[in-house]
Backbone bond lengths (Angstrom), bond angles and torsions (degrees), N, CA, C in turn:
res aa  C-N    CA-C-N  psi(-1)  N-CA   C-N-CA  omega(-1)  CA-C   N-CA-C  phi
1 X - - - 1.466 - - 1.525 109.23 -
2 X 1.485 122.95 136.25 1.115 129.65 169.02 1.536 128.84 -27.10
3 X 0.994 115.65 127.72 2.079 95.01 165.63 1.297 120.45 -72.37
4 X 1.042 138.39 136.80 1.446 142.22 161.19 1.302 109.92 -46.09
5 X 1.901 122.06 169.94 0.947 107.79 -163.72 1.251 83.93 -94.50
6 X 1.828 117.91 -36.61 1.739 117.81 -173.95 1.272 101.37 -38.88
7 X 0.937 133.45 -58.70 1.637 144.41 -147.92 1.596 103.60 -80.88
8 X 1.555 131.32 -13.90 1.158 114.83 157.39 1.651 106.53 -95.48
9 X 1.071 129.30 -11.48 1.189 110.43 -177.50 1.474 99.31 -75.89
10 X 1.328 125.45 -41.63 1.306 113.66 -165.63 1.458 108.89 -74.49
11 X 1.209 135.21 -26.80 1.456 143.07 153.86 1.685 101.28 -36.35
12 X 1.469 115.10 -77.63 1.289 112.91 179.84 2.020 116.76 -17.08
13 X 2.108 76.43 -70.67 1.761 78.59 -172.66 1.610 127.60 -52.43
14 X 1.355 110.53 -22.85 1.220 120.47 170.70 1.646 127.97 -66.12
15 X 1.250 86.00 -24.94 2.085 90.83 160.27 1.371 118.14 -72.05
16 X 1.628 103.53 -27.06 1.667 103.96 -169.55 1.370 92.70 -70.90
17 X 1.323 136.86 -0.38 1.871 123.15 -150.52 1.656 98.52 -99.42
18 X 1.383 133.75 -21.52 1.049 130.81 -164.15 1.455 111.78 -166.57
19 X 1.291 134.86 163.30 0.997 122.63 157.53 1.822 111.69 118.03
20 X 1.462 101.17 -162.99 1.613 123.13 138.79 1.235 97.42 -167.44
21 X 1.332 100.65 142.62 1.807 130.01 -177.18 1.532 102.95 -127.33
22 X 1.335 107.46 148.68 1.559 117.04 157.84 1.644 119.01 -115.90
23 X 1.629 94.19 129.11 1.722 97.40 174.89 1.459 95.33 -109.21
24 X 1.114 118.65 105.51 1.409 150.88 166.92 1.524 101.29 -62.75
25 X 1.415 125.45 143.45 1.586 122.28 -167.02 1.135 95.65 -149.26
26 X 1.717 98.99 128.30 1.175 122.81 -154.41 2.256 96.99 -126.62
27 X 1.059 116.91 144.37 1.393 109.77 -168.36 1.736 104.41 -111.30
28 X 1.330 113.11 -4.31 1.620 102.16 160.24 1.106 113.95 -151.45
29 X 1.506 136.19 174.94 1.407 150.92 -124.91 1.949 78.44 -95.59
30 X 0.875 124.80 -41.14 1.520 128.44 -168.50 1.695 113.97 -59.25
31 X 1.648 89.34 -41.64 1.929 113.09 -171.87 2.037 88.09 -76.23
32 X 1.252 123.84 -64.43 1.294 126.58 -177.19 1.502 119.85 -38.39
33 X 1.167 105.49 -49.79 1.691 123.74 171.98 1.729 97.70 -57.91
34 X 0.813 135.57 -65.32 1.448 150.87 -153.59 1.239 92.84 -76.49
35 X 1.310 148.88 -11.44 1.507 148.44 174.67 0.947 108.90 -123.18
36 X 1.369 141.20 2.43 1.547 145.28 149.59 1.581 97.92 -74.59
37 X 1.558 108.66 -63.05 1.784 101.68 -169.79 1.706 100.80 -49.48
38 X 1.347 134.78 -41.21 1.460 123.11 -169.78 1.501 114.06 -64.22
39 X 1.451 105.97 -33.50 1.746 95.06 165.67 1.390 94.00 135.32
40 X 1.755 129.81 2.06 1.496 125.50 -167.70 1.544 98.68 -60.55
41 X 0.969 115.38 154.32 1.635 135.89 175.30 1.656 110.81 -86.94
42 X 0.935 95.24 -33.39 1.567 97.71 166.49 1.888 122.82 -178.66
43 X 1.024 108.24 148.49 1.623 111.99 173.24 1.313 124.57 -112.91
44 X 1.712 106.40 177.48 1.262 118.61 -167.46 1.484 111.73 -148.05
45 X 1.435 97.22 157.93 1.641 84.25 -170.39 1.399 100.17 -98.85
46 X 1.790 112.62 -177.11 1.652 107.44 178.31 2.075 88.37 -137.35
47 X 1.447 84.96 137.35 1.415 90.13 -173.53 1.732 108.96 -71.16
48 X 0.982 113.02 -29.96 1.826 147.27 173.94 1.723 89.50 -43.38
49 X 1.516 116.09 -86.61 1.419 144.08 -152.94 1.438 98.78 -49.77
50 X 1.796 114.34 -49.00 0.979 117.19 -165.16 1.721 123.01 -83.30
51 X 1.459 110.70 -26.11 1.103 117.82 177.99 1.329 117.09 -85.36
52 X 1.272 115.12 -7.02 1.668 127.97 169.12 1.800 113.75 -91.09
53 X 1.576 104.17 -20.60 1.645 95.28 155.27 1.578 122.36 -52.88
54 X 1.620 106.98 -34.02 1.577 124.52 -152.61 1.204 121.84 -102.02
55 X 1.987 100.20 12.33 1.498 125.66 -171.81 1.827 123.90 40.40
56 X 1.927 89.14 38.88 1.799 99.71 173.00 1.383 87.78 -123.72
57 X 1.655 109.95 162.53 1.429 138.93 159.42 1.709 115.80 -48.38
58 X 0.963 120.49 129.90 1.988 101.55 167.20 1.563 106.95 -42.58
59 X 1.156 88.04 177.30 1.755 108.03 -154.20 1.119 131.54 27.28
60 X 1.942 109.06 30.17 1.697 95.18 162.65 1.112 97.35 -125.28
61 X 1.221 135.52 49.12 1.526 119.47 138.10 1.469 110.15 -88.88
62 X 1.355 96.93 176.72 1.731 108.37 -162.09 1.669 93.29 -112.88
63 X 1.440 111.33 -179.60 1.339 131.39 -163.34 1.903 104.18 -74.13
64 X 1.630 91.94 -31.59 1.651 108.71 -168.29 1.482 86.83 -55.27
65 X 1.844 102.69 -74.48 1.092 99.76 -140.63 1.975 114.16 -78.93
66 X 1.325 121.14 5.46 1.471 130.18 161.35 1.356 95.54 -72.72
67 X 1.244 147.04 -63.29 1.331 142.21 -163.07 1.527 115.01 -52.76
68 X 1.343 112.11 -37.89 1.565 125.45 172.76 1.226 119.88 -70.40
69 X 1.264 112.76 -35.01 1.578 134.13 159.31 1.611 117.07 -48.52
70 X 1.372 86.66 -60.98 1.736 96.21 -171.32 1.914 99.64 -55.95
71 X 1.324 81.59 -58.11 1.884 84.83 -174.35 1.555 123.88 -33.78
72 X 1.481 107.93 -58.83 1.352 135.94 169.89 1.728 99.59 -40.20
73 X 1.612 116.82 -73.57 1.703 100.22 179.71 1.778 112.38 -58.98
74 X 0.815 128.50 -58.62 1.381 136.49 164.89 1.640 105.66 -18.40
75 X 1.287 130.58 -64.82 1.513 122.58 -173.34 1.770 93.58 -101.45
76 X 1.303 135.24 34.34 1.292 112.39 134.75 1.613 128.42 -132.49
77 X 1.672 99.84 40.04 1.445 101.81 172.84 1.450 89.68 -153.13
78 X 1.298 98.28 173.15 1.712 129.45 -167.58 1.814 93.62 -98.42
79 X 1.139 119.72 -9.36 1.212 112.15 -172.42 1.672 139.38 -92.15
80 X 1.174 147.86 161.64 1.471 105.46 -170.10 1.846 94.01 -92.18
81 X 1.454 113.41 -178.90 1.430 121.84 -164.13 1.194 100.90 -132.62
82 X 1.484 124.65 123.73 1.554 128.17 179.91 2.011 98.66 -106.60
83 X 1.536 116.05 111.57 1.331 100.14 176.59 1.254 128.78 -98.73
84 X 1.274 110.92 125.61 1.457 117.50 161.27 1.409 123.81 -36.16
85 X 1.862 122.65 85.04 1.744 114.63 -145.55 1.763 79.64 -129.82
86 X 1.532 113.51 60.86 1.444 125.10 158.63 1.392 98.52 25.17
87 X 1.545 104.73 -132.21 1.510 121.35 165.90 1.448 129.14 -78.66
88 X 1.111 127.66 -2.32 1.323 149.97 -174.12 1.274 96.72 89.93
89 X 1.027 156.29 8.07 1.759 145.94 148.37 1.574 95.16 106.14
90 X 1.343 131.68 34.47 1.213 136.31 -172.42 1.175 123.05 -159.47
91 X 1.323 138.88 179.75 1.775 122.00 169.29 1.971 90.46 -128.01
92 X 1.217 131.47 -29.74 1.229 128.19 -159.13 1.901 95.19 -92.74
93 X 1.576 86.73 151.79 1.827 85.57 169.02 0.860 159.84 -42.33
94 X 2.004 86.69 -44.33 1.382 119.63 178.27 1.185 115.15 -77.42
95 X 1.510 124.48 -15.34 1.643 143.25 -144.26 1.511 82.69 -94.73
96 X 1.409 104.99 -81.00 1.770 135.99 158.39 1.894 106.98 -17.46
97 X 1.390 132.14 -21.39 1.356 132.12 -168.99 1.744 90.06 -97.17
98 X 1.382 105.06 -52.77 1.476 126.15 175.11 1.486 121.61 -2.06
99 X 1.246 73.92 -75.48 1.649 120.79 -162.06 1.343 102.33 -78.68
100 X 1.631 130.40 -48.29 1.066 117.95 -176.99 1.375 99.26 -89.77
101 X 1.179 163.34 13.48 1.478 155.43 117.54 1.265 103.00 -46.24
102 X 1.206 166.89 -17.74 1.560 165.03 135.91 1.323 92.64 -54.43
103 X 1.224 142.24 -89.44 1.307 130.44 -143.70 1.453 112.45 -72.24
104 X 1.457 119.45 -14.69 1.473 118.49 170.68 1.633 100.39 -58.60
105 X 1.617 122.39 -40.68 1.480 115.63 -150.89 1.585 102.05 -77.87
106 X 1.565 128.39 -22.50 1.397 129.60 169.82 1.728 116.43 -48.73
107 X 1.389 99.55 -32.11 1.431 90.07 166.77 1.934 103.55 118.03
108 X 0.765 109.03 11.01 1.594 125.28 173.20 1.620 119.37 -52.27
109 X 1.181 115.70 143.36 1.356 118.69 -174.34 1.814 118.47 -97.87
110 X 1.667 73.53 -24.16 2.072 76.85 -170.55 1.967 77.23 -159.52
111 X 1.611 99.04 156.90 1.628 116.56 172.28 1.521 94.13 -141.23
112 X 1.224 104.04 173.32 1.542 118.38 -170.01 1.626 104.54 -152.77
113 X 1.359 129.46 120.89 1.377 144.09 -162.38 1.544 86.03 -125.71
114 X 1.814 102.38 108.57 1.654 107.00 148.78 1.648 134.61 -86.76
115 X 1.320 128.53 151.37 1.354 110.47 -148.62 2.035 80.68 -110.36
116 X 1.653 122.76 14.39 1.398 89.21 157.93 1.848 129.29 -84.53
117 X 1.817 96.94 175.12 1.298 83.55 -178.66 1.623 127.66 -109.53
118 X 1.284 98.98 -3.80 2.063 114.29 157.86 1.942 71.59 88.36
119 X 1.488 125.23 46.38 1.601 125.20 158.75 1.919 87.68 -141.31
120 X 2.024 83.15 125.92 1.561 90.31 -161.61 2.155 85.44 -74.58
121 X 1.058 113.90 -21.79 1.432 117.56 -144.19 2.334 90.79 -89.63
122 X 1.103 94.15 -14.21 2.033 109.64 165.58 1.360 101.78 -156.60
123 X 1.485 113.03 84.30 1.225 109.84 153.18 1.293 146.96 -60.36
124 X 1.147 110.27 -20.95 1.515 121.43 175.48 1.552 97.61 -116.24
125 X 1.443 108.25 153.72 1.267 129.79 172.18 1.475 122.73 -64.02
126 X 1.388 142.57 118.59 1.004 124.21 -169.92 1.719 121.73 -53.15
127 X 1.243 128.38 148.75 1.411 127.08 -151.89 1.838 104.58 -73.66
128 X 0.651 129.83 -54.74 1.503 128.77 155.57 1.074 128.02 -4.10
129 X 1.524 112.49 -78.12 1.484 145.83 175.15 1.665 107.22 -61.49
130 X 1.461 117.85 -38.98 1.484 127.37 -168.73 1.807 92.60 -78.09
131 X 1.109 123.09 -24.75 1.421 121.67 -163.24 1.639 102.37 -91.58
132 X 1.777 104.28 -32.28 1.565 94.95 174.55 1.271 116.90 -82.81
133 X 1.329 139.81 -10.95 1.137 157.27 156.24 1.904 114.33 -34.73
134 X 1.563 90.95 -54.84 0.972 107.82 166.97 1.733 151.44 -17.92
135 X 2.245 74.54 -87.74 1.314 124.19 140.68 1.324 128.47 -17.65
136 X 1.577 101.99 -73.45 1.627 113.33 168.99 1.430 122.02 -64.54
137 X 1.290 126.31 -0.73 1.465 145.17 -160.30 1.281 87.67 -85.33
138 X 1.393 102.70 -66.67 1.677 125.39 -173.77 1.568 112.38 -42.71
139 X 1.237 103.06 -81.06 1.092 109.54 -179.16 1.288 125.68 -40.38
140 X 1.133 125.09 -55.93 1.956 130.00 138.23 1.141 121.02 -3.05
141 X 1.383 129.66 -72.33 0.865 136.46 135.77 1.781 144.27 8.03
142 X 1.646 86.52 -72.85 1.755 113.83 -177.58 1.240 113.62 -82.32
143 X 1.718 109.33 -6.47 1.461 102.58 -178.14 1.383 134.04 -69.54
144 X 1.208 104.71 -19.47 1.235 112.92 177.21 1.725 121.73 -138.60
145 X 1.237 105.42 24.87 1.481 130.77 144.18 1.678 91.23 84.32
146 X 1.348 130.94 47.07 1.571 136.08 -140.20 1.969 86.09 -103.95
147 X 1.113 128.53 -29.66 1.208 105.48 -166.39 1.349 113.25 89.98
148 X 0.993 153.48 -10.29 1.587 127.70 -133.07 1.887 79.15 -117.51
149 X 1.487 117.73 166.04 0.996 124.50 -149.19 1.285 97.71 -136.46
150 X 2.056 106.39 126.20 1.036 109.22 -155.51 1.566 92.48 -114.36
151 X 1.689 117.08 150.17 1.180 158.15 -145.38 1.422 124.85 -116.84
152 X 1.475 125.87 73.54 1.787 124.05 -174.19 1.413 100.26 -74.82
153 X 1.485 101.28 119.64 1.825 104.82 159.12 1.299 118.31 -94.53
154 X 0.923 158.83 147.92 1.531 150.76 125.42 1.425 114.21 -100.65
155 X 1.293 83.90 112.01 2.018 100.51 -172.23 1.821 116.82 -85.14
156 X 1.070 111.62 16.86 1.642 136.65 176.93 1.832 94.28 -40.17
157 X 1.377 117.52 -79.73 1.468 108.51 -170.94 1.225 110.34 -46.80
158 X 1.620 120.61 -52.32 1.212 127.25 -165.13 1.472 112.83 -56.90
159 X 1.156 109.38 -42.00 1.385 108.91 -168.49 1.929 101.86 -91.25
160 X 1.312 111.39 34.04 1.889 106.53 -179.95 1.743 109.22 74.78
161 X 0.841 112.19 20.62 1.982 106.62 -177.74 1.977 105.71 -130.91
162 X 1.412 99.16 73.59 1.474 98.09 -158.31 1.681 107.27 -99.65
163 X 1.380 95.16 70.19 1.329 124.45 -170.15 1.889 100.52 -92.20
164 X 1.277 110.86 126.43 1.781 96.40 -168.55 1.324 97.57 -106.92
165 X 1.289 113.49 -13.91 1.853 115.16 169.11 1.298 111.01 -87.15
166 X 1.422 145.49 -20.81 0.951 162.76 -151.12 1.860 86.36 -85.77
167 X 1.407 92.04 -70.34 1.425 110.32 -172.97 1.728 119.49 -44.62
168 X 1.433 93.62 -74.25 1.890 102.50 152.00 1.482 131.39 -28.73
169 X 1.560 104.90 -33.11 1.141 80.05 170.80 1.761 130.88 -99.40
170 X 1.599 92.99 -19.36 1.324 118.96 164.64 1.610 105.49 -24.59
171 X 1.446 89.08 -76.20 1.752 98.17 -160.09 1.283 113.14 -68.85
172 X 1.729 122.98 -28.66 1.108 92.30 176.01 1.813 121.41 -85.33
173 X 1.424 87.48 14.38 1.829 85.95 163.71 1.579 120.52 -94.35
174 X 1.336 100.56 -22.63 1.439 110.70 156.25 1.320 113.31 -40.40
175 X 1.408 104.95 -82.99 1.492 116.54 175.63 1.904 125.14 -23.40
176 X 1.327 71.43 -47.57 2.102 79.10 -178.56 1.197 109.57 -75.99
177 X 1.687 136.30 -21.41 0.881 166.42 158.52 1.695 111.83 -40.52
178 X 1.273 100.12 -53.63 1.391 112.41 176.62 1.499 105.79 152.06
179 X 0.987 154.58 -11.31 1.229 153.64 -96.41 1.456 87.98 -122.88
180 X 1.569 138.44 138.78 1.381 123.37 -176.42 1.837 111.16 -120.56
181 X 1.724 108.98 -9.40 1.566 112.68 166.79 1.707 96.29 -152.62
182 X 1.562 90.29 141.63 1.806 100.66 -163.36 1.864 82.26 -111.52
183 X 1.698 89.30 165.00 1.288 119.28 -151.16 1.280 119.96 -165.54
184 X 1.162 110.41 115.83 2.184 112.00 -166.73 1.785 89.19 -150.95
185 X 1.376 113.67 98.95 1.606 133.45 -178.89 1.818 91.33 -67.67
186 X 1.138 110.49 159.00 1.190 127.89 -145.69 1.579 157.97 -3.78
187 X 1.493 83.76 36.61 1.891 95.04 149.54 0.777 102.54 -78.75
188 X 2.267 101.97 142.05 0.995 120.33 -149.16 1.603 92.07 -150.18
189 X 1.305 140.93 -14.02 1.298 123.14 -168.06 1.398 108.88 -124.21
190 X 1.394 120.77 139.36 1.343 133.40 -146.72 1.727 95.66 -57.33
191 X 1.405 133.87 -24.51 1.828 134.73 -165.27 1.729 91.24 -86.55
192 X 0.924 111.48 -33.23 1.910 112.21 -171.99 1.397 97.71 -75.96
193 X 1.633 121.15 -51.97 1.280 121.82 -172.30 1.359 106.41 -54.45
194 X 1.498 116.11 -55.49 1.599 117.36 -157.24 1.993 109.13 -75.67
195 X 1.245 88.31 -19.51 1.556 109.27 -179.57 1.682 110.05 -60.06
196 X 1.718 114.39 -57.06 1.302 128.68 179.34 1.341 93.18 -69.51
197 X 1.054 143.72 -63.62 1.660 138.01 -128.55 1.818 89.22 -85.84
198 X 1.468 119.60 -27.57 1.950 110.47 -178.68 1.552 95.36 -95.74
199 X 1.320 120.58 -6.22 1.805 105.61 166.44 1.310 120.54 -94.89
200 X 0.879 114.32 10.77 1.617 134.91 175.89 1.429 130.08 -111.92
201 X 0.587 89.94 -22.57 1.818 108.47 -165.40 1.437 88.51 -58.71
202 X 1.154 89.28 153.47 1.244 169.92 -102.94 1.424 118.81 58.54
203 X 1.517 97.40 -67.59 1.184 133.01 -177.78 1.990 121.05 -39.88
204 X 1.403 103.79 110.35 1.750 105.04 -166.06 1.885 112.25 -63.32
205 X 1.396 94.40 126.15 1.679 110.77 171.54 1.173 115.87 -92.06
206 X 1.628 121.58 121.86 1.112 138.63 146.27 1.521 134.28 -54.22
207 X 1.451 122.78 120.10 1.637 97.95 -167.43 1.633 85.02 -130.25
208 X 1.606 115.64 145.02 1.045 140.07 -175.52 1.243 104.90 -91.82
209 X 1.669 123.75 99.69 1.412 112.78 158.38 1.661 131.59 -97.29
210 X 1.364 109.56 119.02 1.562 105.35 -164.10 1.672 98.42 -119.47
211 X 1.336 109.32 17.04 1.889 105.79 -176.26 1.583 85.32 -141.80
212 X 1.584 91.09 175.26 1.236 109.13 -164.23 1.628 83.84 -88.11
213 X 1.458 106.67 177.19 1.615 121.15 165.11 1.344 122.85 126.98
214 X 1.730 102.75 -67.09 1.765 97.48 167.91 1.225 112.60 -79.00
215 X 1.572 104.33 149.99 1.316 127.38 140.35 1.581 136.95 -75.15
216 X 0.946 111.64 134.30 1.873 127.80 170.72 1.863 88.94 -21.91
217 X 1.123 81.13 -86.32 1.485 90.67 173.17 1.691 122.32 -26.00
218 X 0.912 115.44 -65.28 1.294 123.61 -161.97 1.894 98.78 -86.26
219 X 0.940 117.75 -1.11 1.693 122.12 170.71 1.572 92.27 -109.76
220 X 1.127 152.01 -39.67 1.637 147.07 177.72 1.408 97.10 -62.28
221 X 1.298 125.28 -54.10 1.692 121.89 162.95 1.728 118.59 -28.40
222 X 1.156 106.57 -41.95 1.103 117.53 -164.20 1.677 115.54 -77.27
223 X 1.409 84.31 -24.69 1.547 93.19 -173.54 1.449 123.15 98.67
224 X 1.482 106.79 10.72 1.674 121.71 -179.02 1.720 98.95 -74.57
225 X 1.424 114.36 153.00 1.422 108.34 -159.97 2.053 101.70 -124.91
226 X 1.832 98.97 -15.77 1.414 106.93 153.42 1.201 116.27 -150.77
227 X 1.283 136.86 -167.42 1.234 150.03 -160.02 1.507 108.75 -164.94
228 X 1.557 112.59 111.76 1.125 113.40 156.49 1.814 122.45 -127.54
229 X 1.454 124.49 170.36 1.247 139.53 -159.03 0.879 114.39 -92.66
230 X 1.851 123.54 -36.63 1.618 142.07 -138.46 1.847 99.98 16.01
231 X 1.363 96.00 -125.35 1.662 99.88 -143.33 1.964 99.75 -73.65
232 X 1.340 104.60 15.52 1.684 102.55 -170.78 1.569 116.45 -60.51
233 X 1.197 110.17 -50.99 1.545 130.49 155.37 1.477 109.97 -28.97
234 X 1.130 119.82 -73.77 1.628 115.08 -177.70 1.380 117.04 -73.95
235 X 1.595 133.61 -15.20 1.256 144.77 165.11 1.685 87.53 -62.30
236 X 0.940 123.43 -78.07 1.826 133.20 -158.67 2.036 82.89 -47.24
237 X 0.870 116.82 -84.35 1.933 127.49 175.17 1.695 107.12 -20.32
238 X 1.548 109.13 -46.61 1.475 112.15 -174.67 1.944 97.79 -75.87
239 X 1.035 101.06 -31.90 1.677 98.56 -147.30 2.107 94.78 -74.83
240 X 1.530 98.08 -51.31 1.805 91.39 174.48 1.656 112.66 -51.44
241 X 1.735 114.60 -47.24 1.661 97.24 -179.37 1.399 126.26 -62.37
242 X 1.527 99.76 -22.53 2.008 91.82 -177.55 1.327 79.23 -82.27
243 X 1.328 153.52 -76.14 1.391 136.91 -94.29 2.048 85.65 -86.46
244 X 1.581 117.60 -22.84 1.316 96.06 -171.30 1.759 97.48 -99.07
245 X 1.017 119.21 -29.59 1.582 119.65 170.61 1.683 109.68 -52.15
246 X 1.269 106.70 -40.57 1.687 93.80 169.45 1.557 122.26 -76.64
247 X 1.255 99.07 -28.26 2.009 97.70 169.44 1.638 119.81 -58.87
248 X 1.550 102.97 -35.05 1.315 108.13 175.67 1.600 119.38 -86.23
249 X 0.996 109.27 -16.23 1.739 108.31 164.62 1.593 111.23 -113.65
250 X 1.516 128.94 4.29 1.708 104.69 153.35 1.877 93.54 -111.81
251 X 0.933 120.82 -27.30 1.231 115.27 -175.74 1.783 127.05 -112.81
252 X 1.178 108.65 14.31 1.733 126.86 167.83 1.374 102.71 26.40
253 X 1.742 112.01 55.72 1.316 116.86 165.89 1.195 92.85 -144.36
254 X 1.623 112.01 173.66 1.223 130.48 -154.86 1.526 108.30 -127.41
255 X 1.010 129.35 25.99 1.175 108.43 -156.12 2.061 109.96 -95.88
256 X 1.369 108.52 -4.60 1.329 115.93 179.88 1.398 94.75 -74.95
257 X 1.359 136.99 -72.00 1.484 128.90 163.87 1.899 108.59 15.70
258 X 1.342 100.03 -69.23 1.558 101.10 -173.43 1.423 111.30 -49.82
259 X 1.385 133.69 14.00 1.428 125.49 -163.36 1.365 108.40 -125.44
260 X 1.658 100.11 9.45 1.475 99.82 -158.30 1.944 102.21 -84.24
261 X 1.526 119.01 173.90 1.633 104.52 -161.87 1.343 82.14 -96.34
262 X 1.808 97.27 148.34 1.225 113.79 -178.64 1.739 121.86 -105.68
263 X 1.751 99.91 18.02 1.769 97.51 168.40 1.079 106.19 -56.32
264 X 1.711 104.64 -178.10 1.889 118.41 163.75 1.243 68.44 -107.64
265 X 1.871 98.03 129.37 1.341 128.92 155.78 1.511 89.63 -97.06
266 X 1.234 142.32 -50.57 1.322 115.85 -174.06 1.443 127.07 -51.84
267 X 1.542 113.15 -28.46 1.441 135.68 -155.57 2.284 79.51 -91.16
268 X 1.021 117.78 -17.62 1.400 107.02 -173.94 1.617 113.43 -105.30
269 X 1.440 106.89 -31.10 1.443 89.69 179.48 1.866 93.96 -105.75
270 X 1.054 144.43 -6.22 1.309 110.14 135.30 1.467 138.82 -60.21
271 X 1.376 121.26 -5.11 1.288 119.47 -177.66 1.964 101.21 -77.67
């Protein structure tokens, strides 16, 4: 029998309670399936992964077509779904409340609202405005008593501003804000990690691993409470098809072919 959606959200929240988990992010119903059979506890989407199925750059898909997305992973796994919901597809609060009242109804377990603004010259949102953003996230959310678990980013490193107080303080205004797991994509060194995750606390940190180096282990040390990949998964997926599609059109040999995985994927997603 199906899982409910209540019943993954509350699964979800129950990872935030202890631990470290990885939501591994997978960009189609095929990749999702295929990380349920391995045993993940739960996934996430990557705004990156998915908009490169649809032969656009990240951040140009629209609200429509993430919502159709979300739905689609949502009714083909047992698992709960944390979405990758960029900026909320808006710059205003109310826009930003909108939007995340749509993507709650796909069936999502957890969303994540980043406070940049895709302006290289103010990348980040002024702090004020980024907090009511927030705010309205929440409330979105609370309207209809949905559970689903809301997500502070501060995109400061990412976007060149690798300010670690900057960041700290962000989220934990997030947090007060409403925010229920904080999140700053590429910190990367074990003093930044352990630094954010004891200025925060209570409150569970997400840490983005997109390089080789840590271990599960050695980020649960840390006190990280999940682990996600974003677009690394479909980079690794993108990187085998060009690297053998270009051997066969500058060099009209085959020999990347031999690398291809040799499960029964049929024997798996019929099971």
């Amino acid at each position: 029998m199906p899982v409910s959606t209540q019943d993954k959200r509350a699964a979800f929240r129950k990872l935030h309670e202890t631990g470290c988990f990885v939501i591994p992010n997978p960009w189609d119903v095929g990749g999702a399936r295929a990380l349920q059979h391995l045993g993940f506890k739960a996934i996430a989407s990557t705004s990156a992964g998915y908009a490169w199925t649809t032969g656009r750059p990240d951040n140009r898909v629209t609200v429509d077509d993430v919502c159709d997305h979300l739905t689609a992973l949502c009714n083909a796994v047992d698992l709960p779904v944390n979405a990758d919901f960029e900026g909320g597809f808006a710059h205003k609060p109310e826009k930003v409340a909108a939007n995340v009242a749509r993507a709650v109804k796909t069936g999502i377990a957890g969303l994540s609202i980043e406070d940049s603004t895709g302006d290289r010259e103010n990348p980040l949102y002024e702090r004020a405005f980024a907090i009511e953003r927030i705010k309205a996230a929440r409330a979105a959310i609370d309207a209809d008593d949905s559970g689903t678990l809301l997500v502070g980013r501060c995109e400061a490193f990412l976007v060149g501003l690798p300010d670690l107080a900057l960041v700290i303080d962000r989220l934990n205004a997030y947090a007060e804000a409403g925010a229920d797991c904080l999140y700053a994509p590429r910190i990367r060194s074990k003093e930044d990690i352990s630094t954010l995750v004891k200025a925060v606390h209570p409150k569970p940190v997400n840490l983005l691993i997109d390089f080789p180096g840590l271990s599960i282990a050695e980020v649960a040390d840390l006190g990280v409470r999940r682990i996600s990949v974003g677009s690394s998964l479909a980079r690794v997926a993108w990187a085998g098809f060009m690297n053998t599609a270009r051997e066969i059109a500058e060099q009209g040999t085959f020999t990347g072919l031999g690398n291809g995985f040799r499960g029964d994927l049929n024997k798996m997603f019929g099971a």
